[in-house]
N, C-alpha and C positions, 0 to 999 in steps of 0.2 A: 516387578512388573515394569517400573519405570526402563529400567536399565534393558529390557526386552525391547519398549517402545524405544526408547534411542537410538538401541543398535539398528532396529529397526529403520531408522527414518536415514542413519546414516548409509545402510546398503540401499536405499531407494533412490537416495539423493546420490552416492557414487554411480547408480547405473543410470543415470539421467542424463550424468556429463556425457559430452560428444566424446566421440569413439577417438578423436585425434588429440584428446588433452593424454593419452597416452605417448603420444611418438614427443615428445618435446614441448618446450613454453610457445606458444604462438609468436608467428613472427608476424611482418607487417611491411606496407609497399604503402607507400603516402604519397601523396600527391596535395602541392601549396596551392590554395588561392592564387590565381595570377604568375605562376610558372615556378617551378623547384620538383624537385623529389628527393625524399628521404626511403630509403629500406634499410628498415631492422632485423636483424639476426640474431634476438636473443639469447639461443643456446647458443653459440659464438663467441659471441659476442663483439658484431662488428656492425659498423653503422655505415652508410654511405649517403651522400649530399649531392643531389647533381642540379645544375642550374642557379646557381646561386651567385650573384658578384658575376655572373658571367665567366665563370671557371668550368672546366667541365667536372667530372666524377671527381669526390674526396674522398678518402676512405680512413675511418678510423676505429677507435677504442667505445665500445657502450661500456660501462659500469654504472654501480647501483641501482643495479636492475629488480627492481620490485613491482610484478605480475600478480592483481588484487581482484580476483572474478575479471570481471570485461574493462578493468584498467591495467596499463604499464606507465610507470613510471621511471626516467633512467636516466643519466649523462652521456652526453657523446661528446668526447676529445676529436677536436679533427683542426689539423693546420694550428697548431697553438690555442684554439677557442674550445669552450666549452661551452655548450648548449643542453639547456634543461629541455629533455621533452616526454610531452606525456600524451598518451593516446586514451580515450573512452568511448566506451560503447562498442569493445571491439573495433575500433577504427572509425566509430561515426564522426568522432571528432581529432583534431590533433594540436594540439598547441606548443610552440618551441619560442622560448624565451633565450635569447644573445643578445651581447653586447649591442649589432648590429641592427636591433631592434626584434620587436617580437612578430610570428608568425603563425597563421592557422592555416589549417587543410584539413584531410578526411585519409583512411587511411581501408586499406583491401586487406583481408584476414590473410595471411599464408598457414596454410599446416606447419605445426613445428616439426613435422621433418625434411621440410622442402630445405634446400640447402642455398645460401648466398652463392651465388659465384660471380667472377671478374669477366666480360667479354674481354674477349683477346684477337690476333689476327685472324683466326680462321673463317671469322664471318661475321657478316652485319644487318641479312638480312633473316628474319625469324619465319621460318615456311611450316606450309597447312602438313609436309609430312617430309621426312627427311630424304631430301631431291631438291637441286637447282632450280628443278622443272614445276615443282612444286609451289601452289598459291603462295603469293608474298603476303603475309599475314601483317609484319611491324619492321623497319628501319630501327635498328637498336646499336647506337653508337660505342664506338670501339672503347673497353676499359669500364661501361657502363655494369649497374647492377644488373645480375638476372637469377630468376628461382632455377636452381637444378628439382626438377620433377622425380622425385627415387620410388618415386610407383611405376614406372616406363624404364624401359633397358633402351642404354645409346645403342645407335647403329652407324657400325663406324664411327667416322668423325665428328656426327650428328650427335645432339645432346637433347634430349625430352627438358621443354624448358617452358617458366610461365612468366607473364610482365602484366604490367598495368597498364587500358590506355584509355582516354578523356575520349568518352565518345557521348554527344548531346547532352552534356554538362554532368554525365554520370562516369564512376570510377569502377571501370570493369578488368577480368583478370582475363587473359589469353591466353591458350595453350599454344603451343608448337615445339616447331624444332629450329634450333642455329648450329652451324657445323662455326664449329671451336678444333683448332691446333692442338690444345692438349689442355683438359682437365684436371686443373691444381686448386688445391686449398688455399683461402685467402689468407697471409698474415699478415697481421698488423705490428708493428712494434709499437707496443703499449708505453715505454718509454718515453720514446720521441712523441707521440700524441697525448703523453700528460701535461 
Protein backbone atom coordinates (compact mmCIF):
# COMPACT_ATOMS: atom_id res chain seq x y z
CA UNK A 1 0.00 0.00 0.00
CA UNK A 2 2.76 2.27 0.84
CA UNK A 3 4.71 1.79 -2.26
CA UNK A 4 1.09 2.40 -4.29
CA UNK A 5 0.89 5.79 -2.51
CA UNK A 6 4.52 6.81 -3.45
CA UNK A 7 4.36 5.97 -6.80
CA UNK A 8 1.52 7.69 -6.61
CA UNK A 9 2.46 11.18 -5.30
CA UNK A 10 5.52 10.73 -7.48
CA UNK A 11 3.22 10.65 -10.99
CA UNK A 12 1.31 13.66 -9.58
CA UNK A 13 4.18 15.54 -8.70
CA UNK A 14 6.02 14.70 -12.25
CA UNK A 15 2.75 15.99 -13.94
CA UNK A 16 2.70 19.18 -12.07
CA UNK A 17 6.26 20.22 -13.33
CA UNK A 18 5.77 22.81 -16.17
CA UNK A 19 5.58 21.40 -19.49
CA UNK A 20 9.19 23.13 -20.45
CA UNK A 21 11.26 21.28 -17.60
CA UNK A 22 11.13 18.88 -20.59
CA UNK A 23 13.05 20.75 -23.44
CA UNK A 24 16.29 21.58 -21.29
CA UNK A 25 17.62 23.06 -17.75
CA UNK A 26 16.32 26.68 -17.69
CA UNK A 27 18.28 29.15 -18.81
CA UNK A 28 18.28 32.77 -17.64
CA UNK A 29 18.70 36.78 -18.89
CA UNK A 30 19.67 38.89 -15.56
CA UNK A 31 19.93 42.10 -15.26
CA UNK A 32 22.35 44.16 -12.31
CA UNK A 33 21.31 46.64 -9.87
CA UNK A 34 22.73 49.80 -11.47
CA UNK A 35 23.64 48.59 -15.02
CA UNK A 36 25.31 45.06 -16.24
CA UNK A 37 23.72 41.95 -17.83
CA UNK A 38 24.63 38.47 -17.37
CA UNK A 39 22.69 35.53 -19.72
CA UNK A 40 22.91 31.85 -18.86
CA UNK A 41 22.85 29.01 -21.10
CA UNK A 42 22.99 26.15 -19.15
CA UNK A 43 22.55 23.33 -21.35
CA UNK A 44 25.59 25.07 -23.25
CA UNK A 45 27.05 26.02 -21.20
CA UNK A 46 28.13 29.56 -21.96
CA UNK A 47 27.79 32.52 -19.98
CA UNK A 48 27.98 36.12 -21.23
CA UNK A 49 28.64 39.62 -19.18
CA UNK A 50 27.72 42.87 -20.79
CA UNK A 51 28.31 46.18 -19.10
CA UNK A 52 30.62 45.66 -16.87
CA UNK A 53 34.33 47.83 -16.31
CA UNK A 54 32.82 49.52 -19.27
CA UNK A 55 33.82 46.59 -21.70
CA UNK A 56 31.18 45.58 -23.99
CA UNK A 57 29.92 41.57 -24.40
CA UNK A 58 32.30 38.80 -22.56
CA UNK A 59 31.58 35.54 -23.40
CA UNK A 60 32.74 32.64 -21.66
CA UNK A 61 32.76 28.97 -20.01
CA UNK A 62 29.73 28.19 -16.98
CA UNK A 63 30.71 25.06 -15.19
CA UNK A 64 29.52 23.36 -12.11
CA UNK A 65 26.44 23.87 -12.93
CA UNK A 66 23.94 22.59 -10.14
CA UNK A 67 19.96 23.36 -10.95
CA UNK A 68 18.23 22.69 -7.37
CA UNK A 69 14.10 23.25 -8.00
CA UNK A 70 14.13 27.23 -8.48
CA UNK A 71 17.87 27.51 -7.64
CA UNK A 72 21.20 27.51 -10.14
CA UNK A 73 24.21 27.41 -8.89
CA UNK A 74 27.47 27.69 -11.26
CA UNK A 75 31.11 29.27 -12.20
CA UNK A 76 31.51 31.47 -15.15
CA UNK A 77 35.27 31.73 -16.39
CA UNK A 78 35.34 34.86 -18.58
CA UNK A 79 38.62 37.06 -19.29
CA UNK A 80 40.91 35.08 -16.78
CA UNK A 81 38.06 35.68 -13.80
CA UNK A 82 35.92 33.44 -12.22
CA UNK A 83 32.67 34.46 -10.71
CA UNK A 84 30.39 32.47 -8.43
CA UNK A 85 26.80 33.07 -9.28
CA UNK A 86 23.71 31.82 -8.21
CA UNK A 87 20.10 32.75 -9.15
CA UNK A 88 16.84 31.98 -6.83
CA UNK A 89 13.39 31.95 -7.00
CA UNK A 90 13.60 31.23 -10.59
CA UNK A 91 15.41 34.49 -11.14
CA UNK A 92 13.74 36.60 -8.33
CA UNK A 93 17.05 37.07 -7.19
CA UNK A 94 20.73 37.00 -8.41
CA UNK A 95 23.84 37.26 -6.59
CA UNK A 96 27.61 37.07 -8.19
CA UNK A 97 30.55 37.24 -6.08
CA UNK A 98 34.34 38.27 -7.96
CA UNK A 99 37.23 39.58 -7.11
CA UNK A 100 36.00 42.92 -8.36
CA UNK A 101 33.50 42.90 -5.74
CA UNK A 102 30.18 41.37 -5.19
CA UNK A 103 26.93 41.93 -7.16
CA UNK A 104 23.03 41.51 -7.23
CA UNK A 105 20.22 41.63 -9.81
CA UNK A 106 17.11 39.63 -10.66
CA UNK A 107 17.02 37.43 -13.42
CA UNK A 108 13.97 36.53 -16.55
CA UNK A 109 13.13 32.70 -16.80
CA UNK A 110 14.14 31.50 -20.45
CA UNK A 111 12.71 28.12 -21.70
CA UNK A 112 15.50 25.65 -21.79
CA UNK A 113 15.17 25.43 -25.24
CA UNK A 114 15.50 28.86 -26.27
CA UNK A 115 19.13 28.89 -27.63
CA UNK A 116 22.07 31.66 -26.67
CA UNK A 117 23.11 33.36 -29.73
CA UNK A 118 25.91 36.12 -30.60
CA UNK A 119 24.37 39.38 -32.63
CA UNK A 120 26.62 39.77 -35.53
CA UNK A 121 26.60 42.40 -38.63
CA UNK A 122 23.45 41.70 -40.00
CA UNK A 123 21.38 43.93 -37.60
CA UNK A 124 20.83 45.84 -34.62
CA UNK A 125 17.66 46.70 -34.57
CA UNK A 126 15.02 44.07 -33.07
CA UNK A 127 11.44 44.62 -35.07
CA UNK A 128 7.66 43.85 -34.14
CA UNK A 129 7.90 41.41 -37.41
CA UNK A 130 10.58 40.51 -39.84
CA UNK A 131 10.69 43.89 -42.25
CA UNK A 132 12.89 47.16 -42.07
CA UNK A 133 9.51 48.60 -42.17
CA UNK A 134 8.49 46.97 -39.32
CA UNK A 135 7.96 48.60 -35.31
CA UNK A 136 11.42 49.10 -33.86
CA UNK A 137 10.89 47.18 -30.81
CA UNK A 138 14.81 47.26 -28.92
CA UNK A 139 18.53 48.64 -30.24
CA UNK A 140 20.56 45.38 -29.40
CA UNK A 141 24.13 46.02 -29.77
CA UNK A 142 26.40 44.27 -32.05
CA UNK A 143 28.19 40.85 -30.71
CA UNK A 144 25.46 41.22 -27.81
CA UNK A 145 23.57 38.22 -26.11
CA UNK A 146 20.27 37.24 -27.64
CA UNK A 147 17.57 34.12 -27.19
CA UNK A 148 17.17 32.26 -30.47
CA UNK A 149 13.07 31.54 -30.18
CA UNK A 150 12.91 27.56 -31.78
CA UNK A 151 9.16 27.57 -31.50
CA UNK A 152 9.21 30.42 -34.65
CA UNK A 153 10.70 29.51 -38.13
CA UNK A 154 13.37 32.32 -39.47
CA UNK A 155 12.37 34.05 -42.45
CA UNK A 156 15.04 34.70 -44.50
CA UNK A 157 17.60 36.54 -42.83
CA UNK A 158 15.34 37.38 -39.92
CA UNK A 159 15.79 35.34 -36.74
CA UNK A 160 12.44 34.88 -34.13
CA UNK A 161 14.38 36.19 -31.18
CA UNK A 162 13.75 37.29 -27.35
CA UNK A 163 15.69 40.00 -24.89
CA UNK A 164 15.17 41.50 -21.74
CA UNK A 165 14.34 45.13 -21.19
CA UNK A 166 14.05 47.55 -17.76
CA UNK A 167 10.84 49.15 -18.36
CA UNK A 168 9.43 51.08 -14.92
CA UNK A 169 11.90 49.40 -12.74
CA UNK A 170 10.53 45.80 -13.91
CA UNK A 171 12.50 43.04 -15.85
CA UNK A 172 10.42 42.07 -18.97
CA UNK A 173 11.02 39.67 -21.91
CA UNK A 174 10.41 40.84 -25.63
CA UNK A 175 9.64 39.05 -28.40
CA UNK A 176 10.61 39.97 -32.07
CA UNK A 177 12.79 39.66 -34.94
CA UNK A 178 16.65 40.95 -35.74
CA UNK A 179 17.89 40.01 -39.26
CA UNK A 180 21.43 38.34 -38.59
CA UNK A 181 24.21 37.48 -41.59
CA UNK A 182 24.21 33.97 -40.60
CA UNK A 183 23.27 31.89 -37.74
CA UNK A 184 26.29 29.93 -35.95
CA UNK A 185 26.74 28.26 -32.67
CA UNK A 186 28.61 30.06 -30.05
CA UNK A 187 32.05 28.49 -29.03
CA UNK A 188 33.86 29.13 -26.29
CA UNK A 189 37.27 27.80 -25.78
CA UNK A 190 37.01 26.41 -22.28
CA UNK A 191 40.73 26.49 -22.11
CA UNK A 192 41.54 29.79 -22.54
CA UNK A 193 38.61 30.76 -20.14
CA UNK A 194 39.88 28.53 -17.37
Amino acid sequence: MRHAVAAGLVAGALLALPAIATAGAPNYDCRIAGGGRIAIDQWAGIISASGFEHKPSVWGAASSIRQNGPSLDLQAKMDGATWAVAVRGTGSSLAITRAAGNLAGRCAFMPGNYVLRRTNRGGYTMRAAPSVHAKLLARIALNSPIWQDPNRTPHAAWMPVRTTVMRNGALQSLDGWLRQARIEPIIINRSASN
